[in-house]
N, C-alpha and C positions, 0 to 999 in steps of 0.2 A: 486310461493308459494305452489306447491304440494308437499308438506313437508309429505309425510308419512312414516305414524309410524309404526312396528310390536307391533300385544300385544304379549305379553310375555303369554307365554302356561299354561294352568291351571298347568302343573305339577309342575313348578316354586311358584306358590302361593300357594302352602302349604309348603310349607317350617316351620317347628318348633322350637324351642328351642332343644337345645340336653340336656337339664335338664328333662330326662323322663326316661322311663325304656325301654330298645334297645328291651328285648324279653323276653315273659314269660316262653319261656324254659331254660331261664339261670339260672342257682343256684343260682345267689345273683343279686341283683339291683346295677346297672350301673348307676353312672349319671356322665356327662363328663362338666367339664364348657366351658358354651361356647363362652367363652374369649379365653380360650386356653391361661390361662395369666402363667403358670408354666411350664418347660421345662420338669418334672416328667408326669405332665398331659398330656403331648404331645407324650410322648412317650408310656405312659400307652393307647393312643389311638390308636397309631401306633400298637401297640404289638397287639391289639384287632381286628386293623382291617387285619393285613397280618394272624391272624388266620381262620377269618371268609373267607378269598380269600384261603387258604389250606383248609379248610373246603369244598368249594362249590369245587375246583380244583377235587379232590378230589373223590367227588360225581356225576360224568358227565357218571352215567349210569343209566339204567332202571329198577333196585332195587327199592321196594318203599321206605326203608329205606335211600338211595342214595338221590333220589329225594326229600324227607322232609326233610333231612339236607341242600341240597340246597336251597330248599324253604327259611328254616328258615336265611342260612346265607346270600342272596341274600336281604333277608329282612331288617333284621339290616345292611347292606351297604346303603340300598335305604334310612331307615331313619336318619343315617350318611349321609346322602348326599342330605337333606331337608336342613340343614345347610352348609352353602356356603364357610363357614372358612375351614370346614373339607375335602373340595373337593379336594384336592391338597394331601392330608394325602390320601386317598382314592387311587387314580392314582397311586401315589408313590409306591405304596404297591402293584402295580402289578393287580389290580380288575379291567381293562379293557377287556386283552385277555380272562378272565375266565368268565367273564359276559358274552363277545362275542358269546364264545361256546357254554352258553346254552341259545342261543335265538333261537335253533333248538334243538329237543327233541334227547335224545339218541337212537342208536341200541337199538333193544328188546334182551334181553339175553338167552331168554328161551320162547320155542317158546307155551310151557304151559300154560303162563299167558295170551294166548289172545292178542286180537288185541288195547284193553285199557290200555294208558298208566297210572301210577299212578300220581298225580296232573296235568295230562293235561294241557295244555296250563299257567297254573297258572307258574311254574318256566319260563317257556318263556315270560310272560307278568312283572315278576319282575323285569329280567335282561332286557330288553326294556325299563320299567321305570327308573333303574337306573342309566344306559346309557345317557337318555336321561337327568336326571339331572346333571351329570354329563360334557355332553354336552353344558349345558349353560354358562360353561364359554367358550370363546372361543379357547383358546389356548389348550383345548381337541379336539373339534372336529375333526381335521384331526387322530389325535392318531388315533380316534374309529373309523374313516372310514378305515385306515392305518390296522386296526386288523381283517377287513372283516365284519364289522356290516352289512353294506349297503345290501346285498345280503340276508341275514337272514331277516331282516326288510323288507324289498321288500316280501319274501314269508309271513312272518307274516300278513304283508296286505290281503294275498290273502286265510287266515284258514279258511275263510266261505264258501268258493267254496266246501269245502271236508269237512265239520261237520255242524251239525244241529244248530239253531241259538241259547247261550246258553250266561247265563251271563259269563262266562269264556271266550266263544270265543269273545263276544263283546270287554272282556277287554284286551285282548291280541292283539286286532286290533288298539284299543285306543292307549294303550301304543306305540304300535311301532308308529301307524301313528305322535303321541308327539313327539316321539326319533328322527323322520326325521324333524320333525321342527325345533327341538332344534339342529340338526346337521348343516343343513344347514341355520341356519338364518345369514345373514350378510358375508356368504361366496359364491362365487360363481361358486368356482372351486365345493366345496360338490355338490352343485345344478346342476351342471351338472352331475355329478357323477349319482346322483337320477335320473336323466331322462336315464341314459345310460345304469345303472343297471334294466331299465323295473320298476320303482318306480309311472312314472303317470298316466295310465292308469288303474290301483288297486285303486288308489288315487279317480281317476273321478267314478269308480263302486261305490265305496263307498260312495259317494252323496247321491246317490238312497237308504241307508241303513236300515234296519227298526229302526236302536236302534238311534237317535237323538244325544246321546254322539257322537258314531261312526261319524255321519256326520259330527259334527262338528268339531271333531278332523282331519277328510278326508281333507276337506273346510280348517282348518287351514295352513293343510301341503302345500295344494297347492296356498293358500295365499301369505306363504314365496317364494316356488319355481318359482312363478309367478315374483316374484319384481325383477327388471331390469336384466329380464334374456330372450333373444327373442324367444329365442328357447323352453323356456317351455313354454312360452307362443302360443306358435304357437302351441305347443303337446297340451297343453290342453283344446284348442278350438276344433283341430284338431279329438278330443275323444269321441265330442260332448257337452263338460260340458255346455254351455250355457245354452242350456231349462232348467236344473234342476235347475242351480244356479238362474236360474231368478224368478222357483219355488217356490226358497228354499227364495227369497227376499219378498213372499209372509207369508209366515212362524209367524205364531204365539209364537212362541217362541224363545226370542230377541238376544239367544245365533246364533242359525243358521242363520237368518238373518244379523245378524254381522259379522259373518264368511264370508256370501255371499256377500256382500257387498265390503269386503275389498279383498275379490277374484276377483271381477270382477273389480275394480279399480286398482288392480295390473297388472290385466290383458289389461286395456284401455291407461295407463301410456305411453305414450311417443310410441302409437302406433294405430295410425290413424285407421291401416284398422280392426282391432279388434275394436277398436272403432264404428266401422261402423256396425262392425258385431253383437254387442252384442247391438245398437240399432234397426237393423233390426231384433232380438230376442227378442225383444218388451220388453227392460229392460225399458225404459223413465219411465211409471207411476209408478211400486213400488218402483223403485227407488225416486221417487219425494212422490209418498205415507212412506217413510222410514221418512219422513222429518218429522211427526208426529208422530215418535215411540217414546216410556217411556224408550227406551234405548236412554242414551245419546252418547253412540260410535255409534249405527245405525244412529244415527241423522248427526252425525261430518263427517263418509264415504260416508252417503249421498251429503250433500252438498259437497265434495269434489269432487265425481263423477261426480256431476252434472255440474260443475264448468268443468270439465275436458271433461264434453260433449257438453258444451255450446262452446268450443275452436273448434269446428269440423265446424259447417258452420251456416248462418245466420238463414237458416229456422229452424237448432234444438234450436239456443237460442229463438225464437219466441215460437216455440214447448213447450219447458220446460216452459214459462209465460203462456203459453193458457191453459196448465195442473194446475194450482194450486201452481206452485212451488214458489211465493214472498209470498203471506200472512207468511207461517212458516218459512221462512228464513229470514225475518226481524223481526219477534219474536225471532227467536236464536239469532238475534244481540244485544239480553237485556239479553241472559242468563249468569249466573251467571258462568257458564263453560267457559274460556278466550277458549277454544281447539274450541267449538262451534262458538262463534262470530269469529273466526278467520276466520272456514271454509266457514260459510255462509257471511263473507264480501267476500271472495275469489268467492264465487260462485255467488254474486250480482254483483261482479265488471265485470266477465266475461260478465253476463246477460244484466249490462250499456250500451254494447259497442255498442249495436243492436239501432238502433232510434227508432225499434216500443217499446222497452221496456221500455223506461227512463223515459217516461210518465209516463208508471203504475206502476213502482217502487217509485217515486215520490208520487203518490196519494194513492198510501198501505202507507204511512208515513215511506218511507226508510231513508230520509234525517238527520231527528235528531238524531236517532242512529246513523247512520254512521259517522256524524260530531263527536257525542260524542266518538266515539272510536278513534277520531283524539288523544284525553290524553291517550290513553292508553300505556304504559310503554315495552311492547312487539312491537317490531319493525316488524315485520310479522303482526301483528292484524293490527299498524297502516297503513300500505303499500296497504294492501287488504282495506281497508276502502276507502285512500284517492285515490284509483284505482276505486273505485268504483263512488264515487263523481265525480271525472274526466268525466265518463261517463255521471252520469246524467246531468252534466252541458253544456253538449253538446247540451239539447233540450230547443228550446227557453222556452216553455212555464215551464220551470224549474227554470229560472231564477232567476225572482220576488221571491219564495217560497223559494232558498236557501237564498236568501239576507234578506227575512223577517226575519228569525229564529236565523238570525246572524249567516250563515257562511261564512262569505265574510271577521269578523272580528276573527272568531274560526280558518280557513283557514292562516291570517296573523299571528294571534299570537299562531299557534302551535309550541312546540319543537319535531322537527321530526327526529330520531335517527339514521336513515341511508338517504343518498344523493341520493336516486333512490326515494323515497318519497318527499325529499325538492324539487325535480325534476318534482314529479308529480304535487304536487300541485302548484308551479311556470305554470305549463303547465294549470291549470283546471285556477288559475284566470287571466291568457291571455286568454284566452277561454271566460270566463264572460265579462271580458274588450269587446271582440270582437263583442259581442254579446249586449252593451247597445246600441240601438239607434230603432228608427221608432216607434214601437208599442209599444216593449218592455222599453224603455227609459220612454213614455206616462204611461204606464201600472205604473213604480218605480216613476214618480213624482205625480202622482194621490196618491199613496199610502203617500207619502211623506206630502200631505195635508190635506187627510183625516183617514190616518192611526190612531191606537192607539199611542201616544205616542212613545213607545221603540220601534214602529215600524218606524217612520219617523225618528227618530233617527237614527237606522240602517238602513234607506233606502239612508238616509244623507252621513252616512259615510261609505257606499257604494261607492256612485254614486264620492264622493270624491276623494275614488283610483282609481276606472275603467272607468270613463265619459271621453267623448274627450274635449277636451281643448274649442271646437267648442260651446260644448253644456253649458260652466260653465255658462256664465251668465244668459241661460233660468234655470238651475237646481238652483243656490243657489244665485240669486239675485230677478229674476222674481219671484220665489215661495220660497222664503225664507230658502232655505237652507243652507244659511250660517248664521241665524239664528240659525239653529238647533244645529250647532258647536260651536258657539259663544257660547250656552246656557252648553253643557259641558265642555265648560273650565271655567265657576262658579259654577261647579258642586263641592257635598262637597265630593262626591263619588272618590276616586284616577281613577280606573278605568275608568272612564267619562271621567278624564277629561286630561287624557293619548289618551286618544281614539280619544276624539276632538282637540287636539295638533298633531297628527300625522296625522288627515286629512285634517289638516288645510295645514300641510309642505303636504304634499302631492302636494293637490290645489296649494299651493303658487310656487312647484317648474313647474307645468305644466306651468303656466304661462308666459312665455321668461321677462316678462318685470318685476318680481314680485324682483327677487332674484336679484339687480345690483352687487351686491360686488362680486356675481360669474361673474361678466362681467368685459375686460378692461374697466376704466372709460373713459365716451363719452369726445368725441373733444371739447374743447371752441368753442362759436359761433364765425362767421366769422370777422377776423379783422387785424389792422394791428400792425407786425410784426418787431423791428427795427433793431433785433438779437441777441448775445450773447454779440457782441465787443463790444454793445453800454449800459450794464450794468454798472452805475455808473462810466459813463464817459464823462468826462466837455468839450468833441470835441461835439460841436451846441448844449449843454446843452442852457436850457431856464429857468431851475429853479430848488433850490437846495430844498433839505430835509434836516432839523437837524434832525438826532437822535442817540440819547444818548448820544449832544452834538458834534456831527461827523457829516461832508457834505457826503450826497448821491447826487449825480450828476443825473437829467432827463430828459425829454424831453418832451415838453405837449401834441405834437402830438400824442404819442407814450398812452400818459395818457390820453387823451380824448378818444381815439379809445379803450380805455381796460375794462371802466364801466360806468354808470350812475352817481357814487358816484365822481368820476373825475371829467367828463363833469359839473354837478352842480358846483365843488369844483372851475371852471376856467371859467367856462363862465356865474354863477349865482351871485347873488349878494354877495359873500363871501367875507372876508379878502384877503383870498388868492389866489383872482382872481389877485391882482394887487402886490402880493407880490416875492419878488426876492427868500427869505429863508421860508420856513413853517415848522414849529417846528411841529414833532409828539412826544408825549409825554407818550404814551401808548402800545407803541410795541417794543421790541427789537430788537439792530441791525440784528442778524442772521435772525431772520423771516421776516423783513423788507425786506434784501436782498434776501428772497426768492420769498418775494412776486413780487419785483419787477424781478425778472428774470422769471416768471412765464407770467406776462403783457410784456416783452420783447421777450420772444422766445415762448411763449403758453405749456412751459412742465416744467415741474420740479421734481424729484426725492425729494419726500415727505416723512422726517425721520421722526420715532415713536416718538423722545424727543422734536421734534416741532410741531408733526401733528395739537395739539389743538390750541396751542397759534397760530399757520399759519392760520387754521381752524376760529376762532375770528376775525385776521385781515382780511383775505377775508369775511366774512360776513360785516364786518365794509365798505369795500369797493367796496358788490355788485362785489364782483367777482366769480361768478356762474361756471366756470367751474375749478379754483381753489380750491374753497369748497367741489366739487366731488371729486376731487384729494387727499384733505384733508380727506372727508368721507371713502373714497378705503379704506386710508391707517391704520385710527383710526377703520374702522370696522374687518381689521384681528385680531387685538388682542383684539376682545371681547374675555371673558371669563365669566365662572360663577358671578365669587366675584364683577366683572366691570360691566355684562350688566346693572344695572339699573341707575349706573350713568352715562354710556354711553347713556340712552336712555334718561336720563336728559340734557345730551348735547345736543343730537338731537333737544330735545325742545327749547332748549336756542338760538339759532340760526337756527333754522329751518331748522335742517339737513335732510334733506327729506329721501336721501337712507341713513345713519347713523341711521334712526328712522326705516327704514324698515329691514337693516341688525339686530339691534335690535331684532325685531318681530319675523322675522325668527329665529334669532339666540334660543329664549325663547322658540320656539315651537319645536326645532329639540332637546335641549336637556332638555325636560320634566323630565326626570327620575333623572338628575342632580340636576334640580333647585326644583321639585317637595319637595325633602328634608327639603331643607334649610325653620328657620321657618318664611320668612320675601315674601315669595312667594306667597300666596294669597293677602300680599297687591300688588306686582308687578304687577299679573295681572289685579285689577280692574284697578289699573294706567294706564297699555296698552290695555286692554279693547277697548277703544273709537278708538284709533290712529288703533288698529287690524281694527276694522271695515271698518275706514274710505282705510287700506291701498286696504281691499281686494275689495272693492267697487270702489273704481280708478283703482284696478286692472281687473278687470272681467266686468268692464262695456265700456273700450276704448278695439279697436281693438289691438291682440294681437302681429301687425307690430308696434305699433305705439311709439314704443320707438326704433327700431330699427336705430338707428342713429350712430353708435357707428362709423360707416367703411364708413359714408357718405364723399362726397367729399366737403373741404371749400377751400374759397380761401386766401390765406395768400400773402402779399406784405412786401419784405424784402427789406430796404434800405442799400445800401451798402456804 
């Protein structure tokens, strides 16, 4: 995330309206609109400005008369060229090459007038300025280097060596050193061009300057020249610049300190041993003292730096906390500047990664900022945040304190804009998960009992996503935390009781035994078997069925071995102990037939247009592993509009998983059923059966339904 920026150069931010007067020696007042919405207006400006480029052309000698026409036309170009529209009008018009030539003063003429030129340094400081605004677009800059500026500008740097130090020469230093900024930003062929032409080492003199503009203009140049380029950078360490810049980060005046700053961060960028270097030139504390400046760009290079020095080895991230550096970077994490909280999440998150740090980022109160920057809509702010988390959730003793504040549920239900972040934070709560048990698990159910409210609540629905399956029945049976979830899904709050619905599925999916309808349905208990050929067939039949008026042919053996409700029905005191035909009168043929091929071979392919009525007659006849069968196949097509009369089914016959696919089913789609307006009564309905499922569930061992692929024995008569 070292996203950095160039600032654009003071010369750029003055830029005006061209609604003004160009120059007071013109006979009449000029105003140009500057829409440039007319084809007459465009051309009226054109005509104005190739006169003012034959004007200064023109004038490229040592006459004072010469020199104050160029002054003056050089000047109305510059302020032409404060306006951005008109820069392309400007170029066209041929005001490069003549600009060029006078950013070196002319032959003297006459060798009478002395060794003083007339306007000194001032025509050379115009055409350097307006060069250089010209140069902010980019599709100039090569022109101007292509016209031979670079060489002129390089001595211009260096007027102070040969004249006494004078507002003139100052601004003539300024200017150029703009014009090279504005050449070379975002190019890197120019940038080398500037180091080859002898451009940084004038550059690094100039640090040391008396006039403060000067420096900062010097500091900018080499700002830009510095950014991913190895080679200036290696020159202008090379030159000595560190001590001054690190002086200059001492600097009471917020301009030069921000130049410096973003010099030596250009200069550390993707370059270790400079890195090394400019900590062994004892940048660490003002760099870390920057982190309290009234400038909010010293503040933002600050933390970036520091971010980018913490990547170097453990003992400097230790370094940078022992200095001071968390209290002010986790106050930038509330400033109202998104460029600040971005940089100083970036620069926490590097600081996380260290063990001795996560502590005391933790207890400076770094946690709730950083979770809150989880909403933030800037996908770089949220990244550097949840990188940051990541680390501190690494120390145990961090644990408790993220899950107190809720972000174990900020974490779950963030929307996170890029997949290197959904990324991270899948990674920070495997991390928590890993980290509940011994102390730490003690430490979250103590709190869970004796907490404030909304705090056992979140410690609840915590401990619900990342607890091991081992520990459910001590966290939310023994101390009542499934208590605490039961109580937000009667919550009248939505959010509640969303919250307690998803960690209820959660729970219920840990479980193996909780969810059966995600399981094949278990085997019928062990019995015998007479096979398929002997489905309602009158070979050693013993007794018939009417139904629907029609003989079903059976056999008692077959029907005593298959239920209770049989065995009563033939060896109890019934009618139909002693009868040949027994009329059913309540079932129809097809599910009849199914039922009985079910008690014949132990399986039967269970259709949705019979599940229920099949589902009735095995309960009528205690046929327990055909009523699973039934259940399986009636719990796929729950649906919204169905689950409650499905879960009246359940009731009606005591469909045990039918009642639990229910449950689950209500809890996984909250946000469905939340809608609808007949769902606060469904839940107190399932209310009681919730309880009772997850209390069977969490209180037998988690094998013990494990039967599914056990081995029975079956006897087939052939």
């Amino acid at each position: 995330m070292e996203n950095q920026k160039h600032s654009e150069r003071s010369s750029s931010s003055g830029r005006r309206s061209l609604k003004r007067k160009l120059h007071e020696g013109l006979e009449e007042d000029q105003t140009v609109s500057s829409s440039l919405s007319s084809e007459e207006a465009h051309q009226d400006l054109a005509r104005e400005v190739r006169t003012q480029v034959e004007v200064i052309e023109s004038s490229f000698s040592s006459s004072e008369s010469d020199r104050a026409s160029a002054k003056r036309g050089i000047h109305v170009l510059s302020e032409l060229a404060k306006n951005e529209e008109i820069v392309n009008v400007i170029v066209d018009c041929g005001a490069v090459p003549v600009l060029v030539q006078h950013l070196e003063a002319p032959p003297h003429v006459s060798e009478g007038e002395g060794s003083h030129m007339p306007y000194e340094h001032e025509v050379e400081k115009g055409s350097a300025f307006t060069l250089g605004l010209l140069a902010i677009k980019p599709e100039h800059q090569q022109l101007i280097v292509d016209a031979g500026a670079l060489p002129h500008l390089v001595n211009l740097l260096k007027r102070h060596r040969d004249a006494q130090n004078s507002r003139a020469v100052n601004g003539v230093i300024r200017r150029a050193a703009d014009a090279v900024t504005n050449l070379a930003h975002e190019n890197s062929s120019i940038k080398t061009r500037v180091r080859i032409e002898g451009g940084i080492p004038p550059l690094v003199e100039l640090l040391e300057f008396v006039d403060s503009k000067v420096q900062r203009a010097a500091a900018g140049a080499l700002r830009t020249l510095a950014f991913k380029n190895d080679e200036n950078k290696n020159q202008i360490v090379e030159c000595n610049a560190l001590p001054t810049l690190i002086l200059m980060l001492r600097s009471e005046d917020t301009a030069i300190h921000y130049e410096a700053v973003g010099v030596i961060g250009n200069l550390v960028h993707s370059s270790p041993n400079i890195k090394k270097e400019v900590l062994l030139a004892g940048a660490l504390q003002p760099v870390i003292g920057l982190l309290s400046s009234s400038c909010s760009e010293s503040q933002r290079e600050a933390a970036l730096l520091l971010g980018q020095f913490a990547a170097t080895d453990t003992d400097c991230k230790i370094h940078i906390v022992q200095r001071g550096a968390v209290p002010p970077l986790i106050e930038m994490l509330q400033s109202p500047d998104a460029q600040l909280r971005e940089m100083s999440a970036f620069a926490l998150g590097r600081l996380a990664q260290d063990t001795h740090n996560q502590a005391g980022i933790a207890h400076c109160g770094g946690i709730i900022p950083l979770l809150k920057l989880l909403d933030s809509k800037n996908g770089s702010l949220q990244h550097n945040a949840a990188f940051a988390l990541y680390g501190l959730a690494d120390n145990e003793d961090n644990v408790a304190d993220l899950i107190k504040v809720g972000g174990v549920q900020k974490l779950q239900d963030g929307e996170f804009i890029v997949q290197p972040t959904r990324d991270c934070v899948a990674k920070t709560l495997k991390r928590l998960e890993e980290k509940i048990h011994g102390r730490i698990l003690g430490h979250l159910i103590y709190l869970m009992r004796i907490g404030e409210k909304v705090i056992q609540r979140r410690v609840a629905l915590a401990l619900a996503h990342l607890c091991s399956p081992d520990d459910q029945k001590t966290i939310f049976i023994n101390n009542d935390g499934l208590e605490l979830l039961l109580e937000l899904l009667e919550s009248t709050n939505l959010k509640h009781q969303k919250d307690g619905s998803v960690a209820l599925c959660k729970l219920a999916n840990k479980a193996s035994s909780l969810s059966q309808v995600d399981a094949a349905p278990p085997s019928p208990i062990p019995q015998v078997y007479l096979g398929e050929q002997y489905v309602n067939n009158s070979t050693l039949s013993d007794v018939t069925f009417l139904v629907e008026g029609k003989r079903f042919y059976a056999h008692r053996i077959c029907l005593l071995a298959s239920s209770d409700a049989f065995r009563a029905m033939f060896d109890g005191g019934y009618r139909e102990r002693d009868a040949k035909d027994i009329e059913i009168p309540n079932i129809r043929w097809d599910v009849f037939e199914l039922m009985m091929r079910y008690i014949y071979t132990g399986s039967v392919d269970v259709n949705l247009d019979v599940a229920q009525d099949l589902l009735r007659a095995a309960d009528q006849y205690l046929l327990e592993g055909l009523k699973r069968l039934c259940e399986y196949a009636i719990a796929q097509d729950i649906s919204v509009e169905s689950v409650s009369l499905m879960f009246e089914l359940s009731e009606a016959f005591n469909a045990l998983t039918l009642r639990n696919a229910c449950i689950v089913f209500i809890l996984e789609k909250f946000d469905q059923l939340s809608v609808m307006p007949w769902y606060s009564h469904l839940i107190q309905r399932v209310l009681p059966e919730t309880r009772s499922y997850f209390v069977r569930a969490l209180t037998r061992p988690i094998q013990a339904d494990m039967r599914v692929g056990a081995a029975h024995s079956v006897l087939f008569f052939s």
